[in-house]
C-alpha positions in Angstrom: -27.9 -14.8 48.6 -26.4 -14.7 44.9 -22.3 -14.4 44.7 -22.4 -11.0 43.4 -24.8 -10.5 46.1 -22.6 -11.7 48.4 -20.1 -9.7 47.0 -21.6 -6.8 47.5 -22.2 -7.1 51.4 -18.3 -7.9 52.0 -16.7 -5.2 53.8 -12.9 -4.1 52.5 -12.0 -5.0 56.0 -13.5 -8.4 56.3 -11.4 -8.8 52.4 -8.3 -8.0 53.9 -9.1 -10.6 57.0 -9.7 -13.2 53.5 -6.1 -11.9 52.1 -4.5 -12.6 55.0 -6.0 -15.3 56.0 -5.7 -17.1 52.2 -2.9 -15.5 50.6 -2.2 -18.8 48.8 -6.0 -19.3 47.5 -7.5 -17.8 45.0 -10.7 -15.0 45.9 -13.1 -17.4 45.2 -11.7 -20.4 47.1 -11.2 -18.4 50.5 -14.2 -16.6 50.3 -15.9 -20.4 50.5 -13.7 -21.0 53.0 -14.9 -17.9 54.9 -18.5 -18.4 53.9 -18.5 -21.9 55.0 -17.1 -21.3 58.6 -19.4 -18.6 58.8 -22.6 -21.0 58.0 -21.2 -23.5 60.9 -20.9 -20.7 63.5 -24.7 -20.2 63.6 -24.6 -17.5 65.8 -24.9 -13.9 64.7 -23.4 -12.6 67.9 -20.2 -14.5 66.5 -20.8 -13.0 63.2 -21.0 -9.9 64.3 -18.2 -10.1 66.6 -15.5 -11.1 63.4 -17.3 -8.2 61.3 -16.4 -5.7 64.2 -12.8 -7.0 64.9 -12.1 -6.9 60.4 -13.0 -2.9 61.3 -11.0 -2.2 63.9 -8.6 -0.3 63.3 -5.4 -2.3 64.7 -5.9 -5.5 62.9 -2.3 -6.6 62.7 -2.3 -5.9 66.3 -5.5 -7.9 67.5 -4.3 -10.9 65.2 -0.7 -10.9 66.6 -1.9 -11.2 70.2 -4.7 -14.0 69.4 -1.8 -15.9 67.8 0.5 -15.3 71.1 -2.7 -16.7 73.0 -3.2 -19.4 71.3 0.5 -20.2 71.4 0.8 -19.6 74.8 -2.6 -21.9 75.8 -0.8 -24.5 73.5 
């Protein structure tokens, strides 16, 4: 798949997970990022399961309790 391509397939929500996730890098750089994790995942369920969680409607919400998890198991 070319870049623009690529481009194309991107949902807004799934750019917004990239902002957020990147704010510091440039598009390019965390859409690599992005792309690359994605290509180690190998597994389309996974895949999927990120696309889904980009649309949902309560983002913010979904991130800030992953991040209390993830403290909390820490």
């Amino acid at each position: 798949m070319g870049e623009d391509e690529a481009s194309r397939s991107r949902s807004p929500e799934l750019d917004q997970v990239r902002r957020m996730l990147f704010p510091g890098l440039s598009e390019a750089e965390g859409w690599a990022r992005i792309d690359a994790a994605l290509r180690e995942a190998e597994d389309s369920d996974r895949v999927d399961s990120i696309e889904r969680r980009a649309s949902s409607a309560d983002l913010d919400a979904d991130l800030l309790d992953a991040l209390k998890r993830l403290r909390e198991e820490g």
